[in-house]
N, CA, C and O atoms as CSV, one atom per row, in Angstrom:
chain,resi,resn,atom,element,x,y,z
A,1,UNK,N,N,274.593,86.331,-32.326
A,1,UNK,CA,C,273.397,87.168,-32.235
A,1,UNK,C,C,273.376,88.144,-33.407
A,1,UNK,O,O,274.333,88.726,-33.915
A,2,UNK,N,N,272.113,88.200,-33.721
A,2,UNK,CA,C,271.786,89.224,-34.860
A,2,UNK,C,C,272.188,91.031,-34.371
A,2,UNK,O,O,272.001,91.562,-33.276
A,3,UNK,N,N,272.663,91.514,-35.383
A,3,UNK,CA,C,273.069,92.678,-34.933
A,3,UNK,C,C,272.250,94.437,-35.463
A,3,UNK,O,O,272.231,94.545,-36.689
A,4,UNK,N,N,271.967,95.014,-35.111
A,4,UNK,CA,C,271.234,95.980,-35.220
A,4,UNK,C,C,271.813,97.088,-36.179
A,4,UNK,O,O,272.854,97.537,-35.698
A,5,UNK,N,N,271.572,97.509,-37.041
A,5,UNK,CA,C,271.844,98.757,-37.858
A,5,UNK,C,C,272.361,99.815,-37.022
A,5,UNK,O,O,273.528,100.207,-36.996
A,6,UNK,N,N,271.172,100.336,-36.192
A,6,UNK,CA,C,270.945,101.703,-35.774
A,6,UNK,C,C,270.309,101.136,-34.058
A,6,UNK,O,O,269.652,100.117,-33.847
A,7,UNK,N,N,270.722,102.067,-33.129
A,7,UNK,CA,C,269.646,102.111,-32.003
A,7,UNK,C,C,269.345,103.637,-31.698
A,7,UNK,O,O,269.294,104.178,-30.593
A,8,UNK,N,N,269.211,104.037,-32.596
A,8,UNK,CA,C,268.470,105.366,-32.621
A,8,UNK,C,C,267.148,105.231,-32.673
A,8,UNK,O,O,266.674,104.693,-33.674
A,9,UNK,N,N,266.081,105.787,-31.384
A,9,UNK,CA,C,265.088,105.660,-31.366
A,9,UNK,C,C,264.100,106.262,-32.780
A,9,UNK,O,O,264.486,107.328,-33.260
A,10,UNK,N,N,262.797,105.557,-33.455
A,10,UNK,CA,C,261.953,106.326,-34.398
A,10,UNK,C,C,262.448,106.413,-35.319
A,10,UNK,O,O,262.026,105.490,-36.015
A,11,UNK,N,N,263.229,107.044,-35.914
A,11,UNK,CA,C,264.051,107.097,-37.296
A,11,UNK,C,C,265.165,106.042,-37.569
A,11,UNK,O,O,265.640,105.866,-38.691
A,12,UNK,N,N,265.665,105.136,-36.105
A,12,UNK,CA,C,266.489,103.848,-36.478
A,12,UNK,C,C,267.398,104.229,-37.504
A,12,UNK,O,O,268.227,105.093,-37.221
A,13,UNK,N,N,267.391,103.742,-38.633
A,13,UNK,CA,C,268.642,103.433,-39.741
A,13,UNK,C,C,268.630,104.375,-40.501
A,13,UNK,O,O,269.539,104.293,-41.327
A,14,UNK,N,N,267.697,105.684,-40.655
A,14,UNK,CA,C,267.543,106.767,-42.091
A,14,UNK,C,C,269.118,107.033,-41.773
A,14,UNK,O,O,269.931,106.712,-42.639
A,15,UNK,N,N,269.498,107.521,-40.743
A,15,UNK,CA,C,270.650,107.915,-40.795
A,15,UNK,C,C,271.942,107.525,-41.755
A,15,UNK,O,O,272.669,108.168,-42.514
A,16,UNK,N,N,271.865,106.276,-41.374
A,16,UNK,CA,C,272.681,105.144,-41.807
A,16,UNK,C,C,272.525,104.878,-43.365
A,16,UNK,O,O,273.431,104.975,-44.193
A,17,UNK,N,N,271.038,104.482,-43.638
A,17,UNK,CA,C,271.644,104.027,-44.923
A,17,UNK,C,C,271.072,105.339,-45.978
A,17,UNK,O,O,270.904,105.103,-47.174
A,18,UNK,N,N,270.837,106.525,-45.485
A,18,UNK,CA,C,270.870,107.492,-46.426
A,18,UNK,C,C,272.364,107.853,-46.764
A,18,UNK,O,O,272.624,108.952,-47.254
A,19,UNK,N,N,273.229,107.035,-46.532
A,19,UNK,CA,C,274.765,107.443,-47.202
A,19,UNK,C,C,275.114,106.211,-48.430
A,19,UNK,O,O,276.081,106.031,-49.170
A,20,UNK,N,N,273.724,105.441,-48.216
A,20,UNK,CA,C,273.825,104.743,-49.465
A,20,UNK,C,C,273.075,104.698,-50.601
A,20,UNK,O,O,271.924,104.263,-50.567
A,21,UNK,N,N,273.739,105.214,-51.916
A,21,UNK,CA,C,273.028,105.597,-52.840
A,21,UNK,C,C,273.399,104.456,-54.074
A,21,UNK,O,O,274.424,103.789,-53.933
A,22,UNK,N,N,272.748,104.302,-54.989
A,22,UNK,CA,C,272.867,103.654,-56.106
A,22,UNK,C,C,274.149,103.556,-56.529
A,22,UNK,O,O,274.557,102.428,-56.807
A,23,UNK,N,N,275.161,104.846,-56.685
A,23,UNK,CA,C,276.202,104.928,-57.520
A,23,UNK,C,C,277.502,104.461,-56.182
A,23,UNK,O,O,278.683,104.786,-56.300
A,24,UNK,N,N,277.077,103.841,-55.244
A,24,UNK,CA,C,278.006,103.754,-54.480
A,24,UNK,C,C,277.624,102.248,-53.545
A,24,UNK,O,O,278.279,101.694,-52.662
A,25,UNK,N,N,276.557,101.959,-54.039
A,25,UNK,CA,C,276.028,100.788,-53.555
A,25,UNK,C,C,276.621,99.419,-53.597
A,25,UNK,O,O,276.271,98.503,-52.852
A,26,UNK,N,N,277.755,99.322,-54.730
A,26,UNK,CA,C,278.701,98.013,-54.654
A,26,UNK,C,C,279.351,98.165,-53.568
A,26,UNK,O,O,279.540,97.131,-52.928
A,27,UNK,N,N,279.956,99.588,-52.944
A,27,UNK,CA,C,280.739,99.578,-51.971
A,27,UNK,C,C,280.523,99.716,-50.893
A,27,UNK,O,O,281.353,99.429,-50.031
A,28,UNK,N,N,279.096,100.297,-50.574
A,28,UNK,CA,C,278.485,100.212,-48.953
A,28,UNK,C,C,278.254,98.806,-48.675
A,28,UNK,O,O,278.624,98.229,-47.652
A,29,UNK,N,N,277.565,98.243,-49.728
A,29,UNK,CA,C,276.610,96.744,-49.273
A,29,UNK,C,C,277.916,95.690,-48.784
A,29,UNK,O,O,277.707,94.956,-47.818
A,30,UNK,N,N,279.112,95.647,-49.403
A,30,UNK,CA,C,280.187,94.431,-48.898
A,30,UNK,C,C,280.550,95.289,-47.419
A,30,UNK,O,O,281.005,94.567,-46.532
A,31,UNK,N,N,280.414,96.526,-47.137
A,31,UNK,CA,C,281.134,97.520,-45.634
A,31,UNK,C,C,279.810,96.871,-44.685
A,31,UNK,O,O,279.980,96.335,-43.589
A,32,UNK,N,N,278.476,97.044,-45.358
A,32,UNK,CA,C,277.434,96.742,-44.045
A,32,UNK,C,C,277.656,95.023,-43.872
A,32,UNK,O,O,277.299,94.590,-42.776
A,33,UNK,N,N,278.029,94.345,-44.528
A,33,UNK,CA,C,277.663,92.847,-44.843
A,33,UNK,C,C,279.032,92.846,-43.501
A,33,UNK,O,O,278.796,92.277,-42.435
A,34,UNK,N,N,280.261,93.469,-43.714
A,34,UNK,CA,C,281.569,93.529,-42.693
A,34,UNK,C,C,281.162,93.427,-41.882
A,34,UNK,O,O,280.953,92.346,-41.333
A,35,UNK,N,N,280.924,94.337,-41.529
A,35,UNK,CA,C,280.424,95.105,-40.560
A,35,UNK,C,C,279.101,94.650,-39.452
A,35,UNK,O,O,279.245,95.003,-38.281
A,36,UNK,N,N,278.152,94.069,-39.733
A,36,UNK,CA,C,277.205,93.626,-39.746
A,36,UNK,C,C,276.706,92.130,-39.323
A,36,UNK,O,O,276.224,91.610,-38.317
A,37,UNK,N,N,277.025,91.786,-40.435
A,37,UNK,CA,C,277.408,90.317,-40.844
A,37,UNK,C,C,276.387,89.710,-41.842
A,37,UNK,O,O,275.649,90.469,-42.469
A,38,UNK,N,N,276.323,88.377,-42.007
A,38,UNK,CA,C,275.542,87.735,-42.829
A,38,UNK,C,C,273.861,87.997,-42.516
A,38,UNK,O,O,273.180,88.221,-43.517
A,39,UNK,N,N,273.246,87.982,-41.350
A,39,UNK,CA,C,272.095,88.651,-41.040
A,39,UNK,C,C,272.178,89.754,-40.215
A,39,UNK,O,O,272.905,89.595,-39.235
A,40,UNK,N,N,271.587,90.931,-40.345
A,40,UNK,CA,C,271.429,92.204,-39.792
A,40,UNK,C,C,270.201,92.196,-39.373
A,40,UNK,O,O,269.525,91.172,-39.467
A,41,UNK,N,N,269.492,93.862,-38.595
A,41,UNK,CA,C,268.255,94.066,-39.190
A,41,UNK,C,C,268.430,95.535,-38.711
A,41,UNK,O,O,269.472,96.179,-38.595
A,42,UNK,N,N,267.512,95.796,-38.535
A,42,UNK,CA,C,267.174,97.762,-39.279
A,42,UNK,C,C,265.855,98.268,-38.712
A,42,UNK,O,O,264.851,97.561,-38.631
A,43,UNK,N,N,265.910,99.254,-38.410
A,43,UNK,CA,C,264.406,99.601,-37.613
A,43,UNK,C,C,264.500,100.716,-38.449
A,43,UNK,O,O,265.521,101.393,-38.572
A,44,UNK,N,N,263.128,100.968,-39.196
A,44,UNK,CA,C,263.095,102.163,-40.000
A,44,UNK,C,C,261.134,102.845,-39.325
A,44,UNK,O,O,259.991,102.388,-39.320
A,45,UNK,N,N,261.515,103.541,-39.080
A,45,UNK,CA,C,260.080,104.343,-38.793
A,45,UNK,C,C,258.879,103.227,-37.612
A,45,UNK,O,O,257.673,103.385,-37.425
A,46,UNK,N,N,259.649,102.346,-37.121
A,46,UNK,CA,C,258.621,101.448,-36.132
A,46,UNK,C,C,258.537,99.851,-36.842
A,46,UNK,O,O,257.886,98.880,-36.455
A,47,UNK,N,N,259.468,99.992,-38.043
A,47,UNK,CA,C,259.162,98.787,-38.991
A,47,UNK,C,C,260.725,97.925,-38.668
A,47,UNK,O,O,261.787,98.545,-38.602
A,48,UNK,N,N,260.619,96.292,-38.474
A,48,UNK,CA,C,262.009,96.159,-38.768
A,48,UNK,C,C,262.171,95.155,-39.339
A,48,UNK,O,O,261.738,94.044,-39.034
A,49,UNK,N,N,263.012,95.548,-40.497
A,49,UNK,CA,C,263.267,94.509,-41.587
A,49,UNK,C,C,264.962,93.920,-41.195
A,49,UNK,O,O,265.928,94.458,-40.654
A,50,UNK,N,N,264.731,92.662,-41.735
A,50,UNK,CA,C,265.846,91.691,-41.428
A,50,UNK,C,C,266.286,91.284,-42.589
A,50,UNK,O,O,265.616,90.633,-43.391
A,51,UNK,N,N,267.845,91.775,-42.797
A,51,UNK,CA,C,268.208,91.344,-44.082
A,51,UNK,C,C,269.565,90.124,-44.076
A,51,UNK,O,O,270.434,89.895,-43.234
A,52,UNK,N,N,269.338,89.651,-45.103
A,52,UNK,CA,C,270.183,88.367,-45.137
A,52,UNK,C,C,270.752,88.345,-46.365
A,52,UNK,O,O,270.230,88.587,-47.453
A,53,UNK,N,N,272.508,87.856,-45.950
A,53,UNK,CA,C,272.906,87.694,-47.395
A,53,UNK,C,C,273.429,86.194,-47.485
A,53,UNK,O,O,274.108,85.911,-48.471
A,54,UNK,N,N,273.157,85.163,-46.491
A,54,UNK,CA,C,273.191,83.620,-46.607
A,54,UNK,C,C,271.756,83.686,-47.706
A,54,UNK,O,O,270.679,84.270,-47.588
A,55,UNK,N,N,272.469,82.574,-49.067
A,55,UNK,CA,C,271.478,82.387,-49.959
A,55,UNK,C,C,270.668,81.298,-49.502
A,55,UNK,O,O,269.586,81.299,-50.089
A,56,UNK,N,N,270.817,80.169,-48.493
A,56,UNK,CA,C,270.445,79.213,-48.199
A,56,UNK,C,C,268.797,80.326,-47.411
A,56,UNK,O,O,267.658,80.335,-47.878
A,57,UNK,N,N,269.177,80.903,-46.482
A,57,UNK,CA,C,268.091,81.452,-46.031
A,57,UNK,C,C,267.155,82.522,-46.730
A,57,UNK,O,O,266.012,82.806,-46.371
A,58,UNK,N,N,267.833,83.043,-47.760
A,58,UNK,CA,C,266.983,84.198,-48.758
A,58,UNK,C,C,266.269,83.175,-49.537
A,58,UNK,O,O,265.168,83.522,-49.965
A,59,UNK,N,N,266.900,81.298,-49.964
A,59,UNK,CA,C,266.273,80.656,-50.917
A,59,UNK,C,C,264.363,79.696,-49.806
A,59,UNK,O,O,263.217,79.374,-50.118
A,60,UNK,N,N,265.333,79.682,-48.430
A,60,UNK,CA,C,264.142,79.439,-47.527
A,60,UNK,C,C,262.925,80.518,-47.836
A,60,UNK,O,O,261.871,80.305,-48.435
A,61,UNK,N,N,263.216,81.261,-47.474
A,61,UNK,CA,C,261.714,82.426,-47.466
A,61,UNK,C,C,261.434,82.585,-48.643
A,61,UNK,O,O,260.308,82.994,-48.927
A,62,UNK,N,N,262.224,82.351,-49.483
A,62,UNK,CA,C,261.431,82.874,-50.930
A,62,UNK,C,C,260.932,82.258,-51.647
A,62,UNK,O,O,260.574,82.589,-52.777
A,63,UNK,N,N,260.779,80.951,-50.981
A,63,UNK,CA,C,260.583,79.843,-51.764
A,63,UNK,C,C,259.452,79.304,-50.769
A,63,UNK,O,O,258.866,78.258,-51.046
A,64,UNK,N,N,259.225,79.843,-49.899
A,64,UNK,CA,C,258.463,79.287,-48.544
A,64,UNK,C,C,256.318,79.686,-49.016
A,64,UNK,O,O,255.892,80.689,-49.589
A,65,UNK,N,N,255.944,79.143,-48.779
A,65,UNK,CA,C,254.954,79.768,-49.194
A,65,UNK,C,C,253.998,79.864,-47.830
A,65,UNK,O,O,252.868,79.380,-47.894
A,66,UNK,N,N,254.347,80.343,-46.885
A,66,UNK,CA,C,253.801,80.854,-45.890
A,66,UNK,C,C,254.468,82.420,-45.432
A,66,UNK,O,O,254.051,83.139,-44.524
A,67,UNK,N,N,255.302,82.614,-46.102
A,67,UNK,CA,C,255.137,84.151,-45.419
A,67,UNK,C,C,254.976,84.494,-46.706
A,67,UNK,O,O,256.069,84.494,-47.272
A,68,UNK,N,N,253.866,84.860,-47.591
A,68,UNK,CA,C,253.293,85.345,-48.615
A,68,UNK,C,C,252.600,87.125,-48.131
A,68,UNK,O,O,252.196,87.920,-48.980
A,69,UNK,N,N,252.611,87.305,-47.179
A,69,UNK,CA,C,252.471,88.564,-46.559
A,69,UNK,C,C,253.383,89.626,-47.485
A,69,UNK,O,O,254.501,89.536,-47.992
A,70,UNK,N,N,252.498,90.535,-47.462
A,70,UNK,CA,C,253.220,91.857,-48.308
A,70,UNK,C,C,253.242,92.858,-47.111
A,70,UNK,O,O,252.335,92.956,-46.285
A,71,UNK,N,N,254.715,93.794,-47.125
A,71,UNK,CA,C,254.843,94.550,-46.736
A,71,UNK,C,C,253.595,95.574,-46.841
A,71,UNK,O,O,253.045,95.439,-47.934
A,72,UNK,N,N,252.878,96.728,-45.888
A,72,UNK,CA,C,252.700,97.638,-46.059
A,72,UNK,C,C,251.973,98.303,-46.940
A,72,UNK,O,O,250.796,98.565,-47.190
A,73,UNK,N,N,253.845,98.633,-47.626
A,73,UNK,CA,C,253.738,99.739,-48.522
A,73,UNK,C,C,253.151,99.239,-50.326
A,73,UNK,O,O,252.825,99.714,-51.414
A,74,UNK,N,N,253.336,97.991,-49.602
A,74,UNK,CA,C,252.824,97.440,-51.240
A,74,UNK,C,C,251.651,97.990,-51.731
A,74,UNK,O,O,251.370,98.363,-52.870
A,75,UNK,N,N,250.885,97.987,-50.510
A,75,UNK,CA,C,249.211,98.586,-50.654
A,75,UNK,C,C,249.175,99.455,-51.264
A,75,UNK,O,O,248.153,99.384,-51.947
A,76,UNK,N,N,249.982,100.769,-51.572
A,76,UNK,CA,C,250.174,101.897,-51.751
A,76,UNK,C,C,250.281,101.738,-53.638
A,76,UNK,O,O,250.422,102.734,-54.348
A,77,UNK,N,N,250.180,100.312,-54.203
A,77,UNK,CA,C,250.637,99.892,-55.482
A,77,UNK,C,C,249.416,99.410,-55.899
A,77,UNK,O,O,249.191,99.572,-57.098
A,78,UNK,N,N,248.410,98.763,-55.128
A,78,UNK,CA,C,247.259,97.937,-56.000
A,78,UNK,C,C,246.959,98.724,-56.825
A,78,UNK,O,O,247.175,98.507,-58.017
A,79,UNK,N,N,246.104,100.380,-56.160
A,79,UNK,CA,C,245.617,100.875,-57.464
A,79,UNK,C,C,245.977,100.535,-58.980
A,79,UNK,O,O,245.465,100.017,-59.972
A,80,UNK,N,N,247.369,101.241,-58.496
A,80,UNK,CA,C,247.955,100.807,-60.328
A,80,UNK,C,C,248.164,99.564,-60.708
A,80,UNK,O,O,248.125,99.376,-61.924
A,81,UNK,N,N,248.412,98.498,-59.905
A,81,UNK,CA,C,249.048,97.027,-60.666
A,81,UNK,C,C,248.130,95.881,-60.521
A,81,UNK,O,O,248.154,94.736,-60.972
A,82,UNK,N,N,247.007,96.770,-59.470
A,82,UNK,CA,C,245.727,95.667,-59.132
A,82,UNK,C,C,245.937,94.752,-58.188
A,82,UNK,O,O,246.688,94.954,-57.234
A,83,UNK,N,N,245.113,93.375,-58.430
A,83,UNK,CA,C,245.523,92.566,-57.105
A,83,UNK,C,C,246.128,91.369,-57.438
A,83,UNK,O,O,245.884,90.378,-56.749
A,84,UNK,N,N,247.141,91.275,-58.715
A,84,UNK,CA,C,247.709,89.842,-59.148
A,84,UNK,C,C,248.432,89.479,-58.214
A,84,UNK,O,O,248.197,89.544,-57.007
A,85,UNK,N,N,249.866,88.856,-59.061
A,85,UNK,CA,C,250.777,88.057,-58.313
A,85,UNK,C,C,251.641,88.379,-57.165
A,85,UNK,O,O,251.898,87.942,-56.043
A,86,UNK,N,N,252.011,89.449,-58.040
A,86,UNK,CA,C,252.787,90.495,-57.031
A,86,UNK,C,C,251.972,91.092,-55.750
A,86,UNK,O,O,252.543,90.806,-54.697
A,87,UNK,N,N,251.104,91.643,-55.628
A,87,UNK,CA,C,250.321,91.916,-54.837
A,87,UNK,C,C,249.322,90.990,-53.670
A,87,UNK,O,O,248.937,91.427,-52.586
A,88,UNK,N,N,249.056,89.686,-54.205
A,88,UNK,CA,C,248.538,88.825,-53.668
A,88,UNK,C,C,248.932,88.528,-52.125
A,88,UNK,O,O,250.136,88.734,-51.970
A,89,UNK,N,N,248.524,88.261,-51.369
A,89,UNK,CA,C,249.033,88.215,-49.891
A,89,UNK,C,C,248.361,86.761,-49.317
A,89,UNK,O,O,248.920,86.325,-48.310
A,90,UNK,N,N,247.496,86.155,-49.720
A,90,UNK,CA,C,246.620,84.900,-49.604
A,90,UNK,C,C,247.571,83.887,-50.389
A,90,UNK,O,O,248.121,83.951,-51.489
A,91,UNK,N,N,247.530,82.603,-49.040
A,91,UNK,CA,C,248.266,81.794,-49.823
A,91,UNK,C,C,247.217,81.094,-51.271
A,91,UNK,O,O,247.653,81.011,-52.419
A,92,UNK,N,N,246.070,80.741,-50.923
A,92,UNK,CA,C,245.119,80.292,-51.727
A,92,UNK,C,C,245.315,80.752,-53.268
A,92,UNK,O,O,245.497,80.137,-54.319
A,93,UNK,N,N,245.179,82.295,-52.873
A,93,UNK,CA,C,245.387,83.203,-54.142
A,93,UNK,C,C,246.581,82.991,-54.905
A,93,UNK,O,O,246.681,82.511,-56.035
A,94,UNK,N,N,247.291,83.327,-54.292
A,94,UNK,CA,C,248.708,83.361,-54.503
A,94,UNK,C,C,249.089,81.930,-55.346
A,94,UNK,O,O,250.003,82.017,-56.166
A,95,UNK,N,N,248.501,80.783,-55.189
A,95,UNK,CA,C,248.435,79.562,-55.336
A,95,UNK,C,C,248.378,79.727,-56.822
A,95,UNK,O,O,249.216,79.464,-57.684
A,96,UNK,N,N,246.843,80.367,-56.919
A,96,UNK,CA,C,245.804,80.077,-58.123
A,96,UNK,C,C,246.498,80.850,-58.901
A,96,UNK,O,O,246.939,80.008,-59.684
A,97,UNK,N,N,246.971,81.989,-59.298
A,97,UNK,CA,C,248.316,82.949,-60.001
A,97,UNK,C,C,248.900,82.525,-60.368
A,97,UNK,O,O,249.106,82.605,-61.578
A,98,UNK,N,N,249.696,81.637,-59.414
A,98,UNK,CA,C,251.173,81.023,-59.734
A,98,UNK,C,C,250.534,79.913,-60.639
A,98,UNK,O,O,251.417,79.746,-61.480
A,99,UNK,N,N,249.789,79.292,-60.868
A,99,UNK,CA,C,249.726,78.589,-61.260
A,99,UNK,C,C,249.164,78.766,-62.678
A,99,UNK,O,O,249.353,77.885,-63.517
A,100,UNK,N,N,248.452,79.929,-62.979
A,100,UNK,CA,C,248.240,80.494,-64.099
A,100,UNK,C,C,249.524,80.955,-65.234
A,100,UNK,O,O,249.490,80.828,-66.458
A,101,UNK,N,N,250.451,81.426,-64.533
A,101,UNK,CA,C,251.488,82.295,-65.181
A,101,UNK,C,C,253.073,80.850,-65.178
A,101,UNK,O,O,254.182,80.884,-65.712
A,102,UNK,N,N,252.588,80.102,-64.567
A,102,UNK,CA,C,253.631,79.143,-64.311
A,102,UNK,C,C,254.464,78.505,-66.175
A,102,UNK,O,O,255.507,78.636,-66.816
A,103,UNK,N,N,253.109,77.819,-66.280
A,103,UNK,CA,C,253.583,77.823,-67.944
A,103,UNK,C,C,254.320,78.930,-69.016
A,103,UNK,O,O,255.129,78.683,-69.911
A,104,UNK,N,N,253.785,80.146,-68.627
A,104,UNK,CA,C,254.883,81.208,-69.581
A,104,UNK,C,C,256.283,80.647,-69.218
A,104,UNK,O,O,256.973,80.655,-70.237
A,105,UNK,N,N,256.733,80.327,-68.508
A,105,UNK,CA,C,258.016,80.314,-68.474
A,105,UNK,C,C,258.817,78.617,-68.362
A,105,UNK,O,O,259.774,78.156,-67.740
A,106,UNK,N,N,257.677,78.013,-69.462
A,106,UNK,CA,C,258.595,76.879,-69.271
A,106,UNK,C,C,259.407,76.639,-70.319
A,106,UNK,O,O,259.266,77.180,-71.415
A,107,UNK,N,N,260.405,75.714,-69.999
A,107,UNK,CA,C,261.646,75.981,-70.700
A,107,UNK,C,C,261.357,75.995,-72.485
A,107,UNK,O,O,261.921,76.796,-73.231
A,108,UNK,N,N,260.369,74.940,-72.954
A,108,UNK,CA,C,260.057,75.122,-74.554
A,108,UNK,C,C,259.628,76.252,-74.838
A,108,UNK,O,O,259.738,76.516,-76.035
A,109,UNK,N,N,258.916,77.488,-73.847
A,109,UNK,CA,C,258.421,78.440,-74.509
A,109,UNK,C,C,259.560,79.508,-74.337
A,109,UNK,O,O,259.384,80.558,-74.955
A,110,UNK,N,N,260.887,79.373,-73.465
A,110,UNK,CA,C,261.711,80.125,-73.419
A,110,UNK,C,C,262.517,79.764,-74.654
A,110,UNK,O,O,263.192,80.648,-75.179
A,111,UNK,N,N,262.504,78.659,-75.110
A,111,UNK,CA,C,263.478,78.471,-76.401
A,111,UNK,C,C,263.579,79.293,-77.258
A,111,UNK,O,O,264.635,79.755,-77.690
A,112,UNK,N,N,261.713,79.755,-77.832
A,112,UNK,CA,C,261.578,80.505,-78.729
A,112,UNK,C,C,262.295,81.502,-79.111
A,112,UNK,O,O,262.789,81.697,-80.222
A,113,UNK,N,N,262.359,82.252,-78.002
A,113,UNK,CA,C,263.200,83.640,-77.466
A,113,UNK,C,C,264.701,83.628,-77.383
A,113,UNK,O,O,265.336,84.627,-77.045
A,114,UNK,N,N,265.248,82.496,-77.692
A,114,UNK,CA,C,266.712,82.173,-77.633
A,114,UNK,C,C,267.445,83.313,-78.135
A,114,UNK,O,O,268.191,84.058,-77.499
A,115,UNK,N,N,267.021,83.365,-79.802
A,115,UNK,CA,C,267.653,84.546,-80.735
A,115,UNK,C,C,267.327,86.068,-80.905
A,115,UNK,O,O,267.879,86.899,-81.625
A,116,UNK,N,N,266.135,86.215,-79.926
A,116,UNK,CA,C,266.060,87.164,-79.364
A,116,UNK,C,C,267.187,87.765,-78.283
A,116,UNK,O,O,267.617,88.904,-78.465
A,117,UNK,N,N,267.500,87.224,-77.521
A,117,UNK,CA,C,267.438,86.957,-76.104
A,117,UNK,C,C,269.124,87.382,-76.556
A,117,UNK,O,O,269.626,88.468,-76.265
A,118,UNK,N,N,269.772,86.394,-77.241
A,118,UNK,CA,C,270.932,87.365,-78.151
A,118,UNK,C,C,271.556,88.145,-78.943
A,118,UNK,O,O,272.676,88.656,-78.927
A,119,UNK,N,N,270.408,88.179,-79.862
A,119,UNK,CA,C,270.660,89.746,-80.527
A,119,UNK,C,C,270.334,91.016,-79.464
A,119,UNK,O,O,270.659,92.155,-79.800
A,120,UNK,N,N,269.641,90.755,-78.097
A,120,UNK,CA,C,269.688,92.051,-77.629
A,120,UNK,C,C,271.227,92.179,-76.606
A,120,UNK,O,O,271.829,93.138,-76.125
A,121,UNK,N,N,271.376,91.175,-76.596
A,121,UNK,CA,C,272.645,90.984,-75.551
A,121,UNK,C,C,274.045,91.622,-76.359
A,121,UNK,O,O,274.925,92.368,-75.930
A,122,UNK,N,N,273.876,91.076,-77.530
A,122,UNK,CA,C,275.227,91.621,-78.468
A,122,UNK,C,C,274.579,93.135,-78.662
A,122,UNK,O,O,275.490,93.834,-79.107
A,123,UNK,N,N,273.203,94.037,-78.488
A,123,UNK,CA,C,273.207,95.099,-78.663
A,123,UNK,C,C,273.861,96.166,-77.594
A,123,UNK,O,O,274.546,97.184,-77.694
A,124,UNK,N,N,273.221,95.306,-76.386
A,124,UNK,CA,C,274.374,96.121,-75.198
A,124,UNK,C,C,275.258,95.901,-75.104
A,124,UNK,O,O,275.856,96.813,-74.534
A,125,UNK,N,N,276.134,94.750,-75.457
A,125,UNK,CA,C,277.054,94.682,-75.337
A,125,UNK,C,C,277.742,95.319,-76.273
A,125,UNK,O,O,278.728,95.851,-75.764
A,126,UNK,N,N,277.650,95.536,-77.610
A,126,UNK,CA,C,278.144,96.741,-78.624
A,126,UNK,C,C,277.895,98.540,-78.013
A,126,UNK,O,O,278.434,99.571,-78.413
A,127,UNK,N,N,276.927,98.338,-76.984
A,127,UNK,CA,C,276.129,99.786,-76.397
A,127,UNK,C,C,277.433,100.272,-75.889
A,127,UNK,O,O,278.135,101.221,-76.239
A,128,UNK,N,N,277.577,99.328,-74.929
A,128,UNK,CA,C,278.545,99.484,-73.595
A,128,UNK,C,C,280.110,99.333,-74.437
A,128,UNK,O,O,281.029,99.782,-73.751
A,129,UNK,N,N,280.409,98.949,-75.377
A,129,UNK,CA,C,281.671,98.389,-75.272
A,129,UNK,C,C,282.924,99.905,-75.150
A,129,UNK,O,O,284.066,99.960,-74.696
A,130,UNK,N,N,282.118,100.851,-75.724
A,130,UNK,CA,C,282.538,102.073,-76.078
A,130,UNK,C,C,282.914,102.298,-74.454
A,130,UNK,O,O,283.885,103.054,-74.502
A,131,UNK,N,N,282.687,102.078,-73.346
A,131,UNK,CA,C,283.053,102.024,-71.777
A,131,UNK,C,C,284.188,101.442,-71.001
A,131,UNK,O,O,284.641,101.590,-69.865
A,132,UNK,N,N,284.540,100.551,-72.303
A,132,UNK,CA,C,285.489,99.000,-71.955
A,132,UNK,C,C,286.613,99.493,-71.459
A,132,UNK,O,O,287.173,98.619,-70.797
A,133,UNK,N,N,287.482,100.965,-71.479
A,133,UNK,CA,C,288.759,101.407,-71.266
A,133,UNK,C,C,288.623,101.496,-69.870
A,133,UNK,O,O,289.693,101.092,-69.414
A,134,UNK,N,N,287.989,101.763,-69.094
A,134,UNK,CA,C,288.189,102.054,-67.808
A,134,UNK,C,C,288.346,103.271,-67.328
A,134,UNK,O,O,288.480,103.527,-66.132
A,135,UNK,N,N,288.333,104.300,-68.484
A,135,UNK,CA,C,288.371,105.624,-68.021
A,135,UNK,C,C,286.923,106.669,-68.043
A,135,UNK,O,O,286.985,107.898,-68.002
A,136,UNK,N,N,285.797,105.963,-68.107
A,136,UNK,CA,C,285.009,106.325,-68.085
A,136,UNK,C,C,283.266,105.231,-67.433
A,136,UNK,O,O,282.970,104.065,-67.172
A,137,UNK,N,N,282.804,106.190,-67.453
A,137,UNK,CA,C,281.792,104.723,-66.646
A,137,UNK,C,C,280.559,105.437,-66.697
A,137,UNK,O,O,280.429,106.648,-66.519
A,138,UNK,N,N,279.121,104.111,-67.105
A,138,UNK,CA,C,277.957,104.195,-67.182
A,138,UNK,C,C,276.874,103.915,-66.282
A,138,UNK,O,O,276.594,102.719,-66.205
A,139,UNK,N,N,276.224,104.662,-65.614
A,139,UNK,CA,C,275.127,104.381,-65.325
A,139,UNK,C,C,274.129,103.413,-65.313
A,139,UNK,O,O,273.049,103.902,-64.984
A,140,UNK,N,N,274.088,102.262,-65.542
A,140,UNK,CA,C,273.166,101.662,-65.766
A,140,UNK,C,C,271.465,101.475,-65.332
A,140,UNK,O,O,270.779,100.612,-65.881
C-alpha cells in the first residue's frame, strides 16, 4: 500500500517537506524515498500529489497522452508564457504543438550544435574545476 507523507489535517506535508531545501535536497530525497518508498503521496492544502521514483511508471505518465491535464497552479503562468506546449491541457492541442516543435529536435538538427554543445561543457567544466578539491563547494 501506498504510504502517506503527513496525516495532518489542511496543511498535510508543509510541515514535512519545509525541512527540505535545495542545498540539502540530495539528502532528504534518498531519507523520503527510505522511508516512504518507491510511491508516496502528500496532501498539501486539499491537493494530493503522488510521487514516484519507479522510472517505468514516471516513463508511463509522461509519455501517456491522456493525463495531459495541468495542475492548477499552472494557470497562474499563461499570462506570461501564453497557451503553448507547456500550458496546453487538450489532448487535440497538445497534439497540434507537439507536432509543430517536434522537428527542432531531430537528431540532424542537433548535430549542428555538436561543437557548441562542447565548447560550453569544457567552459564549466574549466568554471567548476577550481571546486575539484573537496574543500569547498558550489551552488549550482
Amino acid at each position: 500500500m501506498t504510504e502517506g507523507v503527513s496525516r495532518i489535517p489542511f496543511i498535510g506535508s508543509f510541515l514535512i517537506l519545509d525541512t527540505m531545501h535545495p542545498d540539502n535536497f540530495h539528502i532528504r530525497w534518498p531519507q523520503f524515498v527510505q522511508r516512504y518508498g518507491k510511491i508516496f503521496y502528500s496532501r498539501i492544502i486539499g491537493q494530493t500529489v503522488v510521487v514516484t521514483v519507479d522510472h517505468r511508471l514516471a516513463d508511463a505518465l509522461l509519455s501517456s497522452r491522456q493525463n495531459l491535464s495541468k495542475h492548477f497552479v499552472y494557470h497562474f503562468l499563461k499570462d506570461w508564457l501564453g497557451s503553448g506546449l507547456l500550458l496546453s491541457s487538450g489532448q487535440w492541442t497538445w497534439q497540434q504543438m507537439r507536432k509543430i516543435i517536434t522537428p527542432t529536435f531531430h537528431f540532424q538538427i542537433l548535430e549542428q550544435f555538436i561543437e557548441i554543445f562542447d565548447r560550453q561543457a569544457d567552459t564549466i567544466i574549466n568554471a567548476l574545476n577550481k571546486f575539484s578539491d573537496g574543500q569547498q563547494y558550489v551552488n549550482i
